[in-house]
C-alpha positions as CSV (number, residue, x, y, z in Angstrom):
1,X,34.8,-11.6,2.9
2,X,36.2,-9.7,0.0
3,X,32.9,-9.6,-1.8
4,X,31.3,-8.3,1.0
5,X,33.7,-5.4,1.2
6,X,33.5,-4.9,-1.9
7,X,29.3,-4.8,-1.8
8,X,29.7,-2.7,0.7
9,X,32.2,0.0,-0.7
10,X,32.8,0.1,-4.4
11,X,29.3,-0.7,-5.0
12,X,28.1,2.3,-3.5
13,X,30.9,4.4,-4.6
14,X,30.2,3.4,-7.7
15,X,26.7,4.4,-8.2
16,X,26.8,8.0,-6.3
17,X,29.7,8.7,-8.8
18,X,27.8,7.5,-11.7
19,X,24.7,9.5,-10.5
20,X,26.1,12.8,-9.5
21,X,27.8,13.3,-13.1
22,X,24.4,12.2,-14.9
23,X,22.2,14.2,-13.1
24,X,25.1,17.2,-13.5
25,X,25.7,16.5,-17.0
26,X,22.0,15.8,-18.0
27,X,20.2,18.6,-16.4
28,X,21.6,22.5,-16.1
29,X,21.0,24.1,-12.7
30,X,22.0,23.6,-9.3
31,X,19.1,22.5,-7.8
32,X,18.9,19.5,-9.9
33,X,21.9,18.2,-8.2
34,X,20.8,18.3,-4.7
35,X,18.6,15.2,-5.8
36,X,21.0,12.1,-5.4
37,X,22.6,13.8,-1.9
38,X,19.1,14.5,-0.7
39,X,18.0,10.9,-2.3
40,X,20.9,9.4,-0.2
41,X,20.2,11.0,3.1
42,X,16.6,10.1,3.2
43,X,17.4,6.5,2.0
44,X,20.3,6.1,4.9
45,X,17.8,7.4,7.7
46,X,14.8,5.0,6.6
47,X,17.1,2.2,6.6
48,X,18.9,3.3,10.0
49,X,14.8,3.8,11.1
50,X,13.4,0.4,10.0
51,X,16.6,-1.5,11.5
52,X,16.4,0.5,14.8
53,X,12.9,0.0,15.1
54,X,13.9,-4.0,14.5
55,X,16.3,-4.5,16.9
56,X,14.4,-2.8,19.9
57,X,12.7,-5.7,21.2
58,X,15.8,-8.0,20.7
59,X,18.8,-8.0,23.1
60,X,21.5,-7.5,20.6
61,X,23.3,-3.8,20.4
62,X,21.5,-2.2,17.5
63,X,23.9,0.4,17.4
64,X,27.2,-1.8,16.3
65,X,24.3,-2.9,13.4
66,X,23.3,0.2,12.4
67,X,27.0,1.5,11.8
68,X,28.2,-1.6,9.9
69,X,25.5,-1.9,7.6
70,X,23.6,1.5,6.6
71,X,26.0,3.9,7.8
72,X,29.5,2.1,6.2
73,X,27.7,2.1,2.3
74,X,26.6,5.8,2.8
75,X,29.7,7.5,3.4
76,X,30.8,5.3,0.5
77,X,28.1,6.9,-1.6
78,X,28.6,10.3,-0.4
79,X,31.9,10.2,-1.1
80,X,31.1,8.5,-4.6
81,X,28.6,11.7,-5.2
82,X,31.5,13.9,-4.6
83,X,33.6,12.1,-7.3
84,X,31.2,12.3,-9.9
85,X,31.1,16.2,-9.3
86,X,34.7,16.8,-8.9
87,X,34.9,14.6,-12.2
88,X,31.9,16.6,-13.7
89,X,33.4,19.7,-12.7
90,X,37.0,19.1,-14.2
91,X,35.5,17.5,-17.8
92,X,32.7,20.5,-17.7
93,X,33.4,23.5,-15.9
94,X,34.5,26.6,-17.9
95,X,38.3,27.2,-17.4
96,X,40.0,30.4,-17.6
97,X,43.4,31.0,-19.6
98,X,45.7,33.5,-18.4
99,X,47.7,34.0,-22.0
100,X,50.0,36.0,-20.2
């Protein structure tokens, strides 16, 4: 059970975070970093898609499914993206000095 936690959250956390800050660091501009969220969002609903369309013709509640599995690792990844551009922001971002 713990390595399926695990899987399920620091894997994901993981690789948002470690995408966001490449793709901030590695290419200037901000519309280069709507690519992983964007990436992520499509990626959740395809999955959320192809196991809906699954579990229509069976009896079990698809909806207890679909929140466990695809829905659980995305806000895990989301939340990873916004780590890597907090983490990109502090290392990155100009500061300003008040030498007052």
């Amino acid at each position: 059970m713990p390595v399926l936690i695990a899987l399920l959250t620091l894997l994901p956390l993981v690789v948002g975070g470690a995408a966001e800050y490449a793709v901030c660091r590695l290419r200037p501009g901000w519309l280069w970093r709507l690519i992983p969220p964007a990436a992520g969002g499509i990626l959740t609903a395809l999955i959320c898609l192809i196991r809906w369309r699954n579990w229509t013709s069976t009896e079990v509640s698809p909806l207890t499914q679909i929140l466990i599995f695809p829905v659980l690792p995305s806000i895990f990844l989301f939340l990873g993206m916004l780590t890597g551009w907090r983490i990109w922001k502090r290392l990155w971002a100009p500061r300003v000095v008040d030498d007052r």
